[in-house]
Backbone as a printed PyTorch tensor [residue, N CA C, xyz], in Angstrom:
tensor([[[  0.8120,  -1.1850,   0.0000],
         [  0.0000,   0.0000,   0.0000],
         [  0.8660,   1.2630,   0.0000]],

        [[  1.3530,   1.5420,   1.0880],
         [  2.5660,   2.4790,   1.4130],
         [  3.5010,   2.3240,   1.7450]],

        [[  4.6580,   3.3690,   1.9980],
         [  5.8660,   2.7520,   2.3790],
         [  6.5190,   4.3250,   3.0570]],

        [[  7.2310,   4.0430,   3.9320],
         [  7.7530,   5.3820,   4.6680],
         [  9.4040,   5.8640,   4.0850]],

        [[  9.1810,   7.2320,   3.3460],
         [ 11.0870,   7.2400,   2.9700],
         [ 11.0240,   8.6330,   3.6720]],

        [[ 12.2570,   9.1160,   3.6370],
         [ 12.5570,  10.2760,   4.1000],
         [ 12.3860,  11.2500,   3.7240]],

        [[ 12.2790,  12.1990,   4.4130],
         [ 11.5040,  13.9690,   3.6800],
         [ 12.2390,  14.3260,   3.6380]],

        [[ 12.8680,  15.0520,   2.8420],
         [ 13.5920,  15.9990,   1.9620],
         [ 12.8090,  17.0280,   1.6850]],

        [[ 14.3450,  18.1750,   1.4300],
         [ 13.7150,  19.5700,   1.5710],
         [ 12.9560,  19.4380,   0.4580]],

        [[ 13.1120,  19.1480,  -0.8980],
         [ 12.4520,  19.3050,  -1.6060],
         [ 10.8490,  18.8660,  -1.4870]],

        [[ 10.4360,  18.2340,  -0.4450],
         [  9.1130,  17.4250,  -0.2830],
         [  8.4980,  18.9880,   0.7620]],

        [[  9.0070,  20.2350,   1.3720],
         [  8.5930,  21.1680,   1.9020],
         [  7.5550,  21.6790,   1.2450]],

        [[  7.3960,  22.2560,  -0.3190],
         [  6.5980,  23.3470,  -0.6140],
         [  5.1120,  22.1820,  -1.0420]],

        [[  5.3390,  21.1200,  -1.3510],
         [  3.9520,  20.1930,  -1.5460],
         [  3.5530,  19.6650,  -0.2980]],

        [[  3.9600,  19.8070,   0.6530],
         [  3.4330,  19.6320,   2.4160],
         [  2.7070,  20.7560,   2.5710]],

        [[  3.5560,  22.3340,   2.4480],
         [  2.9000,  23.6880,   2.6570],
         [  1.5860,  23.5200,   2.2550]],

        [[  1.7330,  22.9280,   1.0610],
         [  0.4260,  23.3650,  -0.0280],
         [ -0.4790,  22.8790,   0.5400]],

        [[ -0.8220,  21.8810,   1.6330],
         [ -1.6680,  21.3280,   1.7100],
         [ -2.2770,  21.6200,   3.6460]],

        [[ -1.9840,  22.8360,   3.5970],
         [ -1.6950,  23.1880,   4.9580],
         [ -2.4910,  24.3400,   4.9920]],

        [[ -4.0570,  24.5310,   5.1490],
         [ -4.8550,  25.4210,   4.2270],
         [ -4.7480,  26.5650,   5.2270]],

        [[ -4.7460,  26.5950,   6.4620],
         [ -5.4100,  28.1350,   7.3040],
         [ -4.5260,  27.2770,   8.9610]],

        [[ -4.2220,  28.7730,   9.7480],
         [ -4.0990,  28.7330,  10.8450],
         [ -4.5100,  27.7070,  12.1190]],

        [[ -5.6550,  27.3230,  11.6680],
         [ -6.4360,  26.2470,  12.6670],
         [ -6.1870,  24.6120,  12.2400]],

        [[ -6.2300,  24.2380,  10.9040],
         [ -5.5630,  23.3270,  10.3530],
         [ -4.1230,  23.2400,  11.2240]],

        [[ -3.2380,  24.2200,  10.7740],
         [ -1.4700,  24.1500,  11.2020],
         [ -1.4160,  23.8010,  12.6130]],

        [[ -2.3110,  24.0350,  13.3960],
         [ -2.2320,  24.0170,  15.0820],
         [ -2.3770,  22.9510,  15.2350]],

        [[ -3.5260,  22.3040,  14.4500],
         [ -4.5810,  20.7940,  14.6080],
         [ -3.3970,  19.9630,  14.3330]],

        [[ -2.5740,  20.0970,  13.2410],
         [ -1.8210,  18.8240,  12.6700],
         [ -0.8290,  19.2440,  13.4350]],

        [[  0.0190,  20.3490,  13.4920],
         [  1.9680,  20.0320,  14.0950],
         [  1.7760,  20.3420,  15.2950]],

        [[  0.3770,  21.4690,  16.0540],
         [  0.8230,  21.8900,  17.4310],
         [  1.5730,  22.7730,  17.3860]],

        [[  2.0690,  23.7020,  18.4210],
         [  2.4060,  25.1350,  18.4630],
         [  3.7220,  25.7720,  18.0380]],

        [[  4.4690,  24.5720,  17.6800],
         [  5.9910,  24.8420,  16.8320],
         [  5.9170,  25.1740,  15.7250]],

        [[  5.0500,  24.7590,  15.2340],
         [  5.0380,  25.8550,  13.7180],
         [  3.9410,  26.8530,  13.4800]],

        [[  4.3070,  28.0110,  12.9840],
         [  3.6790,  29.0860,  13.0300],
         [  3.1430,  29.3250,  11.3800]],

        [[  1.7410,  29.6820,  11.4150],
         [  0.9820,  29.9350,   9.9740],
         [  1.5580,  31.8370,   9.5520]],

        [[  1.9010,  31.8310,   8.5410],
         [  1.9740,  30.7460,   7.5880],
         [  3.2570,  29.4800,   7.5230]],

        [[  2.8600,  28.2830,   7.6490],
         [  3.6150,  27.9250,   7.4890],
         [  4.5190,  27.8180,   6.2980]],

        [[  6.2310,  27.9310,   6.2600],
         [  6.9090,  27.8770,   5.3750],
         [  8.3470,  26.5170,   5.4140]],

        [[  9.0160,  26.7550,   4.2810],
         [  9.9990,  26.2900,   4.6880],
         [ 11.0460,  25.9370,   5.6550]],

        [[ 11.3280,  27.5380,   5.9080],
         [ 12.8040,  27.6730,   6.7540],
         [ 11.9040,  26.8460,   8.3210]],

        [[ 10.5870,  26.7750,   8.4250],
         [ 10.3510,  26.1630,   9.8440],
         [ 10.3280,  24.9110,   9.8960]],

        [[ 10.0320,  24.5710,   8.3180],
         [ 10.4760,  22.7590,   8.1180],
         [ 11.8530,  22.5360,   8.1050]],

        [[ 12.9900,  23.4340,   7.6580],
         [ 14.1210,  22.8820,   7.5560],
         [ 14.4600,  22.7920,   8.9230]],

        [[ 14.3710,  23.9880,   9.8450],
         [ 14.5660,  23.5020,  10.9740],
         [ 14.3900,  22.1930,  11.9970]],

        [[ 13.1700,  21.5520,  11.5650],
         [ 12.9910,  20.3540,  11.7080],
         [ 14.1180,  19.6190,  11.0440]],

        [[ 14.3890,  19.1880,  10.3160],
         [ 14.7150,  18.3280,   8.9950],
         [ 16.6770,  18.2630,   9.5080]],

        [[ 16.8430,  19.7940,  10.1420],
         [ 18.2610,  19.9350,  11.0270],
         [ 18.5040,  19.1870,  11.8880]],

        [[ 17.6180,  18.7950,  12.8080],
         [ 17.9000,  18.1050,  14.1400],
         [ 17.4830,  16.7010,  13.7200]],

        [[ 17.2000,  16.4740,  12.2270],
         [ 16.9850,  14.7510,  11.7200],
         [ 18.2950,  13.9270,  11.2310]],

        [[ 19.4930,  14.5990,  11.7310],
         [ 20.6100,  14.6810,  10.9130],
         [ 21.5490,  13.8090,  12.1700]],

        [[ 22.3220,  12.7790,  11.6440],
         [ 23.4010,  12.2070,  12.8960],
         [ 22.7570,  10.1830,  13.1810]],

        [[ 23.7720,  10.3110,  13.8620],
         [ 23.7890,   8.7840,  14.0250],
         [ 22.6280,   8.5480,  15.0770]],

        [[ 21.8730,   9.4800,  15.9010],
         [ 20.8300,   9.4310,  17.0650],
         [ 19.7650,  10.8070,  17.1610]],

        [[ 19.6760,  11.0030,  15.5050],
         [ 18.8860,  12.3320,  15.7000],
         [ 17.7570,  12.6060,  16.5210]],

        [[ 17.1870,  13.3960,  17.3580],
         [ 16.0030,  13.3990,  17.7160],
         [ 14.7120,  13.4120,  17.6710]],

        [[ 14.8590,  13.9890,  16.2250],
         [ 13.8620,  13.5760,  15.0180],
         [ 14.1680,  13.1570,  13.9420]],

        [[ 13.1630,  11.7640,  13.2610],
         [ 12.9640,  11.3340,  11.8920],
         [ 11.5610,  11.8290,  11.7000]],

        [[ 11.6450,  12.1600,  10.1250],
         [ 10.8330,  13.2050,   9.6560],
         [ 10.4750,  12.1770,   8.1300]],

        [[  9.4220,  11.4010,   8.1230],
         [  8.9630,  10.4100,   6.9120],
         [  7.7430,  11.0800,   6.1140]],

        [[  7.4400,  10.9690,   4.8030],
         [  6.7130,  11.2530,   3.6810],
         [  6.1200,   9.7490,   3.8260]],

        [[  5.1650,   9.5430,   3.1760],
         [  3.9830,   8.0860,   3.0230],
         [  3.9350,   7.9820,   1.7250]],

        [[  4.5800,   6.8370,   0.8060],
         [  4.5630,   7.3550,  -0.4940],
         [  3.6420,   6.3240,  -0.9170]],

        [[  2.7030,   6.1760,  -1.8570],
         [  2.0890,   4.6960,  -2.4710],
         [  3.1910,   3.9620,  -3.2270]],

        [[  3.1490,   2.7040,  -3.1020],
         [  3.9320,   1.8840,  -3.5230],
         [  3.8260,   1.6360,  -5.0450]],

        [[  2.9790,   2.1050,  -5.6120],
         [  2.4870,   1.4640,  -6.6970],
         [  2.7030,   2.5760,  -7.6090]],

        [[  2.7260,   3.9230,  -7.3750],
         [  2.8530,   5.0550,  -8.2260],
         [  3.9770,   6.0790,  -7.4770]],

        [[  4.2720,   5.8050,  -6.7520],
         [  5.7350,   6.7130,  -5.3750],
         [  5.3460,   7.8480,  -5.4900]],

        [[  3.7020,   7.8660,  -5.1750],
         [  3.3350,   9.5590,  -5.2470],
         [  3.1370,   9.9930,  -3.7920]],

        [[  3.1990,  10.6940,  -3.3530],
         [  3.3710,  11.2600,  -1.7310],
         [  1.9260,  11.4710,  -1.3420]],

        [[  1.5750,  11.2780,  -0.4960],
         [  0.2240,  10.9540,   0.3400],
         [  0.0680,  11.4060,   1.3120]],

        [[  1.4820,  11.3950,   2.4280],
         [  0.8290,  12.1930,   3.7370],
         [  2.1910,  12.4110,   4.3020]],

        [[  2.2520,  12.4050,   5.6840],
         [  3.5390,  12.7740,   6.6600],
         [  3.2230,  12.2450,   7.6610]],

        [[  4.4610,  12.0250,   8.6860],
         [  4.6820,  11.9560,   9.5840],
         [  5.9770,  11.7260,   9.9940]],

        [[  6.3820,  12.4450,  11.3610],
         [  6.9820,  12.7010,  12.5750],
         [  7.2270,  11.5110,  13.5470]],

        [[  8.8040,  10.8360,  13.8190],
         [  8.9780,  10.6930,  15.1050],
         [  9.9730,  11.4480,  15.6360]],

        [[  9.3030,  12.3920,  16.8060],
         [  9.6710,  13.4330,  18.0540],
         [ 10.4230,  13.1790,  18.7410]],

        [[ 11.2900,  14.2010,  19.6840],
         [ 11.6020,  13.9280,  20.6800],
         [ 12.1090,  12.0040,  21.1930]],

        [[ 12.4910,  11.8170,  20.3460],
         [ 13.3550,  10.4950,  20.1630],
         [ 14.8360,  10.5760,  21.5520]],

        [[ 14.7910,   9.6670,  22.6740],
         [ 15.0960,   9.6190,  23.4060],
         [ 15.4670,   8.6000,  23.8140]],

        [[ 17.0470,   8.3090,  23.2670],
         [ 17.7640,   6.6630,  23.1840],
         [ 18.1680,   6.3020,  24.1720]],

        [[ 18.1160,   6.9240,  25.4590],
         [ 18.7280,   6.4140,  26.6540],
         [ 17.2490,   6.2320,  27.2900]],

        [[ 16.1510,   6.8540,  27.2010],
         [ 15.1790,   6.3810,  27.9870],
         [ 14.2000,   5.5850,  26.7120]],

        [[ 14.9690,   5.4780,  25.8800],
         [ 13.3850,   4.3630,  25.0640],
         [ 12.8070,   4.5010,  24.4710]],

        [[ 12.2890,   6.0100,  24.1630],
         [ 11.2100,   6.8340,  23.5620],
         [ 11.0990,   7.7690,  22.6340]],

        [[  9.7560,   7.5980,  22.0610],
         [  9.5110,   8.6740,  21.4560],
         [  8.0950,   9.4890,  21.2080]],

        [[  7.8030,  10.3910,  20.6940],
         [  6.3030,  10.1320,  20.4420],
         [  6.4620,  10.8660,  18.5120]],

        [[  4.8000,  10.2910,  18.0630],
         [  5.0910,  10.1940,  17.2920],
         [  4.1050,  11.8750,  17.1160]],

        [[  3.9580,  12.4560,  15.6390],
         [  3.0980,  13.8180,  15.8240],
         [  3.4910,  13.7740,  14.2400]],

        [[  2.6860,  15.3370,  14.3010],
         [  2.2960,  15.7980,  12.7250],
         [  2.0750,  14.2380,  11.9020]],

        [[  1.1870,  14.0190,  12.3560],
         [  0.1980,  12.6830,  11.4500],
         [ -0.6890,  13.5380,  10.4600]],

        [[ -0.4880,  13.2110,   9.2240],
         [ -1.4410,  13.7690,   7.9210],
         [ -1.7280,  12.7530,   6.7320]],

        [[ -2.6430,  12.2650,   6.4070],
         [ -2.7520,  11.7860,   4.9870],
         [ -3.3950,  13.0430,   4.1640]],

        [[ -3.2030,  13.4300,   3.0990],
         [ -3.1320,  14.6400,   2.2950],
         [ -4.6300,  14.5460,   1.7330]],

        [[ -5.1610,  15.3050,   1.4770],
         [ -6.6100,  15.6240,   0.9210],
         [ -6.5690,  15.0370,  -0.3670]],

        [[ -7.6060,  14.1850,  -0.8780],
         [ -8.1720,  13.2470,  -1.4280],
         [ -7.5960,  11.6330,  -1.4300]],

        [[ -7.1580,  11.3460,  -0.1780],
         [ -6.3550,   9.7300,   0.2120],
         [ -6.8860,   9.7780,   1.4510]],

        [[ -7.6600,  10.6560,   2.0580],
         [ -8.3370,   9.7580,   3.5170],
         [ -9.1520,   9.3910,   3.1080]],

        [[ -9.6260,   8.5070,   4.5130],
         [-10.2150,   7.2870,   4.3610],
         [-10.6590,   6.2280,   3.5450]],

        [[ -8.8810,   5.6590,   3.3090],
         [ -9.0230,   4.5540,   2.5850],
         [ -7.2300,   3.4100,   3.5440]],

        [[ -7.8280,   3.7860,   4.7180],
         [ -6.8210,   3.1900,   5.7000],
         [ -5.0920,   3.7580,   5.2250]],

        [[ -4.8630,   4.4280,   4.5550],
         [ -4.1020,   5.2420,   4.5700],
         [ -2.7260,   5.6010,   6.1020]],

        [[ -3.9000,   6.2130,   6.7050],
         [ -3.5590,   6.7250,   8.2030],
         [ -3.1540,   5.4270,   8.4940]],

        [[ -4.0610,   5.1090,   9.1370],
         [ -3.4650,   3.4840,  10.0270],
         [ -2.4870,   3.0380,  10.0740]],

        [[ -1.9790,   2.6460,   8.2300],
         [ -1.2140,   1.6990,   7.7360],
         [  0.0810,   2.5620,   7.9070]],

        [[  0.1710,   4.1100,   7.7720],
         [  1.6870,   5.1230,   7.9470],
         [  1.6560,   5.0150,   9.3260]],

        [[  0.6240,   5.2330,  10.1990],
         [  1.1960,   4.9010,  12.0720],
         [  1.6640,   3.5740,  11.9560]],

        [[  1.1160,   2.5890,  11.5640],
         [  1.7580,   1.3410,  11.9210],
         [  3.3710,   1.3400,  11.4260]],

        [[  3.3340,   2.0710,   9.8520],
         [  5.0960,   1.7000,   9.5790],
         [  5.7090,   2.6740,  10.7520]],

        [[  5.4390,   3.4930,  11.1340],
         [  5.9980,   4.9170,  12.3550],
         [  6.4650,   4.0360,  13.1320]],

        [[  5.0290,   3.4690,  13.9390],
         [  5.3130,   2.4110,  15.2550],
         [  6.6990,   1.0780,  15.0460]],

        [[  6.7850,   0.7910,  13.5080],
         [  7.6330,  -0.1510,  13.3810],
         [  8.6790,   0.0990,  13.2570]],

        [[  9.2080,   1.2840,  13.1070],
         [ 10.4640,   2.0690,  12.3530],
         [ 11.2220,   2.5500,  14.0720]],

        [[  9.9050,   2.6640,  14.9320],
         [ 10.3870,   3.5860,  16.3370],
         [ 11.0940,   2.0170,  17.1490]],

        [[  9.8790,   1.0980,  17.0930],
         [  9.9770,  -0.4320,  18.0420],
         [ 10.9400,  -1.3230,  17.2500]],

        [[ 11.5260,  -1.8120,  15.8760],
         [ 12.1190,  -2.5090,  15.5940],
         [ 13.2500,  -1.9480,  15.0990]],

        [[ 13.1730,  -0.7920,  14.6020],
         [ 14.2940,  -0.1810,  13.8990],
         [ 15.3250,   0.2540,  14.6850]],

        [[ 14.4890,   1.2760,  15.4270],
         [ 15.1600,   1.9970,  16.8990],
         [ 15.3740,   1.2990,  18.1300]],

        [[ 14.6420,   0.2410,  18.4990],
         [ 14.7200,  -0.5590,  19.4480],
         [ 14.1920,   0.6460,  20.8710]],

        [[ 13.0870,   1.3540,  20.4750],
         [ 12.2900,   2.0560,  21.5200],
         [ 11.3930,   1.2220,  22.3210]],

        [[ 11.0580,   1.2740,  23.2180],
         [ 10.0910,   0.7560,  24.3220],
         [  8.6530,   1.3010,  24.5740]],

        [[  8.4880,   2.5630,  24.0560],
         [  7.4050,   3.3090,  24.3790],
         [  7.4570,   4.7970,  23.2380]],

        [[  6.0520,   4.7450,  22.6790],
         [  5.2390,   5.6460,  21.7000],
         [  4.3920,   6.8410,  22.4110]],

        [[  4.3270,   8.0980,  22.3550],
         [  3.3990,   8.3910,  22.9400],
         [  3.0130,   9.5570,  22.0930]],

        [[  2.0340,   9.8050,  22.1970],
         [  1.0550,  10.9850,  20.9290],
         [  0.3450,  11.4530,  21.3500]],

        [[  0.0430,  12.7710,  21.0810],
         [ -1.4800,  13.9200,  21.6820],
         [ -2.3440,  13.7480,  20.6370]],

        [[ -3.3530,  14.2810,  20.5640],
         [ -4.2360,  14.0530,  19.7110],
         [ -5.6630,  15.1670,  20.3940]],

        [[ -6.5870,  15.4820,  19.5170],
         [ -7.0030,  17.0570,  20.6180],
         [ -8.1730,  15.6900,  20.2840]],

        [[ -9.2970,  15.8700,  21.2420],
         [-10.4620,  14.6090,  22.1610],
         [-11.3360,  14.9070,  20.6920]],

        [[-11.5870,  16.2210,  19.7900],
         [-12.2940,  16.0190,  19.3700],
         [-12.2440,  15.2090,  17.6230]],

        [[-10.8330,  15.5590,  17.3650],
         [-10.7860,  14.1490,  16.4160],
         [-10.8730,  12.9160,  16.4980]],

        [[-12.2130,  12.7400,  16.6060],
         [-12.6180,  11.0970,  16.4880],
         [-11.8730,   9.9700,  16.1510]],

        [[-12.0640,  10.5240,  14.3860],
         [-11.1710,   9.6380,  13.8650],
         [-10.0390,   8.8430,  13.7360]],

        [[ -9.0160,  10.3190,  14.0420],
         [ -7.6410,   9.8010,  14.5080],
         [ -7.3440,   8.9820,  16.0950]],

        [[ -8.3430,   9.0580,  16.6240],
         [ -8.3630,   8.7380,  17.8150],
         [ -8.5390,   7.3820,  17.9330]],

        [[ -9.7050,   7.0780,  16.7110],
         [-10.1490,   5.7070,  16.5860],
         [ -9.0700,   4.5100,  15.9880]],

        [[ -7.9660,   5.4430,  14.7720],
         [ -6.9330,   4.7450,  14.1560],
         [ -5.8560,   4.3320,  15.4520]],

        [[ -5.8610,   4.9540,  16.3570],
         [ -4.6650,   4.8470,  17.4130],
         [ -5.0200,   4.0080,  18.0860]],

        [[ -6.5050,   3.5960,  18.6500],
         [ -6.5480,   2.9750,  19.2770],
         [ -6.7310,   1.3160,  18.5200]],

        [[ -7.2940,   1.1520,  17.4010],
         [ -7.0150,   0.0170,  16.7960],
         [ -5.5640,  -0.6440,  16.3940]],

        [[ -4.6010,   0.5030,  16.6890],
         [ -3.0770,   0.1700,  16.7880],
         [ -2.4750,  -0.2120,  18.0600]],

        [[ -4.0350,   0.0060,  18.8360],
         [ -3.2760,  -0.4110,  19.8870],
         [ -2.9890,   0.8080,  21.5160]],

        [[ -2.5160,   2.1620,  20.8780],
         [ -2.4060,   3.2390,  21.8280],
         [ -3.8190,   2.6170,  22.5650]],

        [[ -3.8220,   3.0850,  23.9810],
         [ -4.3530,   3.5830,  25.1390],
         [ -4.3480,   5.3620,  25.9300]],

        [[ -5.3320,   5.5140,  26.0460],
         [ -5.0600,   6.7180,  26.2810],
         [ -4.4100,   6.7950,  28.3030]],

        [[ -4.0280,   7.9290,  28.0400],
         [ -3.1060,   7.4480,  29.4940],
         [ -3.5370,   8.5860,  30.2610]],

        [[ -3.8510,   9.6030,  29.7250],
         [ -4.2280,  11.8910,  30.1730],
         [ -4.5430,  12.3170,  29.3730]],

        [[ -5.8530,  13.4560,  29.9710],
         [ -6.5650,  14.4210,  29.1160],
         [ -5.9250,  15.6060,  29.7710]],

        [[ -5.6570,  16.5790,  29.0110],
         [ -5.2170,  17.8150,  29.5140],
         [ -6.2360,  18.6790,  29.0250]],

        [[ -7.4640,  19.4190,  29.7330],
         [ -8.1060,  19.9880,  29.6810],
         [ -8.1200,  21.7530,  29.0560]],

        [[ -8.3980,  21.8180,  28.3250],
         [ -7.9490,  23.1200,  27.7380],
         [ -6.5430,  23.0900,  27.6910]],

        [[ -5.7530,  22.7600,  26.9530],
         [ -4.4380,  22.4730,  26.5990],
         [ -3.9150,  23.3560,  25.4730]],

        [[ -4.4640,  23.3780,  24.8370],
         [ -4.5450,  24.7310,  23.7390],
         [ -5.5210,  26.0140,  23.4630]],

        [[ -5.4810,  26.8680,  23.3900],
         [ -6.7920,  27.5850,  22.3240],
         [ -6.5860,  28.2860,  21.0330]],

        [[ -7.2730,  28.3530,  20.1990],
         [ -7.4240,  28.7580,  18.7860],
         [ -8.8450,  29.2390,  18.9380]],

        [[ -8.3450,  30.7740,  18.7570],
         [ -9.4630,  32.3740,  18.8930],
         [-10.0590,  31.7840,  20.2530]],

        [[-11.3560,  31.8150,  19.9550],
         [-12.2230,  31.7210,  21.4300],
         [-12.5640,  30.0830,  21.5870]],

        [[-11.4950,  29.4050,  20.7980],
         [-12.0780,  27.8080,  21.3490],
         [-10.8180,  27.0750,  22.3530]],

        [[-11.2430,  26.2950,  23.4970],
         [-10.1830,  25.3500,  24.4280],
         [-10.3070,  24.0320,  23.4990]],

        [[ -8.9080,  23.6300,  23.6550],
         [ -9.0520,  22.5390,  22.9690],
         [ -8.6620,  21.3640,  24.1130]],

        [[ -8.7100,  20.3110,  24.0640],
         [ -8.4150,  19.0430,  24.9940],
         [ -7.4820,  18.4220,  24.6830]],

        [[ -6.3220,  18.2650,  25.0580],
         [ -5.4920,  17.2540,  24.7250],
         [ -5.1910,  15.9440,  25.1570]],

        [[ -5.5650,  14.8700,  24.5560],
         [ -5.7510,  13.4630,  24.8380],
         [ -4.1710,  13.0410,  24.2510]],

        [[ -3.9830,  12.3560,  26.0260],
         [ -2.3660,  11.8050,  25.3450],
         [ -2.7510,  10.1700,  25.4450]],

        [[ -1.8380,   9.8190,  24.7760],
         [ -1.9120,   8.6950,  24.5680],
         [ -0.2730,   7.7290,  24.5790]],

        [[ -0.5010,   6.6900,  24.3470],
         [  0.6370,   5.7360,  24.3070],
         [  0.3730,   4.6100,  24.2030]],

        [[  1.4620,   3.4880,  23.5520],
         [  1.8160,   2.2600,  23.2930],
         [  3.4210,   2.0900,  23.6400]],

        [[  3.3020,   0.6970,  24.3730],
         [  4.4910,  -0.1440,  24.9110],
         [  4.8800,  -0.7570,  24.3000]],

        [[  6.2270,  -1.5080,  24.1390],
         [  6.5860,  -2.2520,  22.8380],
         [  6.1640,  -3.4260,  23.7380]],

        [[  5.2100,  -3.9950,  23.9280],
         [  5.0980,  -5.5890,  24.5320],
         [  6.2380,  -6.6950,  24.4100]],

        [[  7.3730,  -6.9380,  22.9070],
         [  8.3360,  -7.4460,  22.8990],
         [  9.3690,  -7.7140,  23.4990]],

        [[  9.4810,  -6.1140,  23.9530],
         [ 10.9970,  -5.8050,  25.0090],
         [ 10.1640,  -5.7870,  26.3550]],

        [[  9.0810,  -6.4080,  27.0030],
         [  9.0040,  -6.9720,  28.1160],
         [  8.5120,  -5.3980,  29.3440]],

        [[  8.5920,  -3.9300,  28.6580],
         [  8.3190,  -3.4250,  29.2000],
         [  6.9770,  -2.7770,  29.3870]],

        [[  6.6190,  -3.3740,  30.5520],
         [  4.8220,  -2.9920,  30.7600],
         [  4.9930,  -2.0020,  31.7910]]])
């Protein structure tokens, strides 16, 4: 179906594009990137993806069948002495949702963090009122662990932040 390769700068201005208004940019990356979003705030990312233990890997979702780019995602705050990471900026690109898309790029994320990296623990926000994404995480498995109650706002709305997480069950740590 898909397959996860690495983002390159050149993969920046067809991410932008699809990054329509202020409330969108908050919903998907959270408060590190600022609308409008541009480049120089992706390269900054894409800087600290660099080295033998970067702290972030930064993956494109490409279809296997045509290597046309589909969505994104983020593993964060990557933390090799304690295990972890979480994963963020989850997107399948406008006209490829819902057709399991999502699911199938968290699952390669989750596999790339637990087998690749040899991490122990996933953990992801997600705001209470995306259903959907909420529903893909938990068929992967996440549990939600904390709600942080008004955790954000955008104009006059609180938003909820539902954290979540998955254990690598393999490496024995529950």
């Amino acid at each position: 179906m898909i397959r996860l390769e690495q983002f390159l700068e050149s993969d920046c201005d067809p991410l932008i594009a699809v990054v329509p208004d202020a409330r969108f940019l908050l919903q998907w990356a959270g408060p590190n990137y600022r609308h409008p979003l541009d480049a120089t705030q992706l390269k900054r990312t894409l800087a600290r993806a660099i080295g033998k233990q970067p702290s972030v890997k930064v993956f494109k979702a490409v279809l296997q069948t045509t290597s046309q780019v589909v969505g994104h995602i983020q593993l964060m705050n990557i933390d090799y002495d304690r295990e972890c990471c979480r994963i963020g900026r989850v997107m399948i690109f406008p006209g490829h949702q819902g057709a399991g898309l999502g699911k199938e790029m968290v699952r390669l994320a989750v596999r790339e963090a637990f087998d690749y990296l040899g991490l122990a623990e996933i953990t992801l926000g997600v705001f209470d009122f995306n259903k959907a994404a909420i529903a893909t995480y938990q068929r992967l498995g996440f549990e939600e662990y904390r709600l942080k109650i008004g955790a954000f706002t955008f104009r006059d709305e609180a938003w909820n932040l539902m954290e979540m997480r998955l254990i690598n069950a393999s490496l024995g740590h529950a």
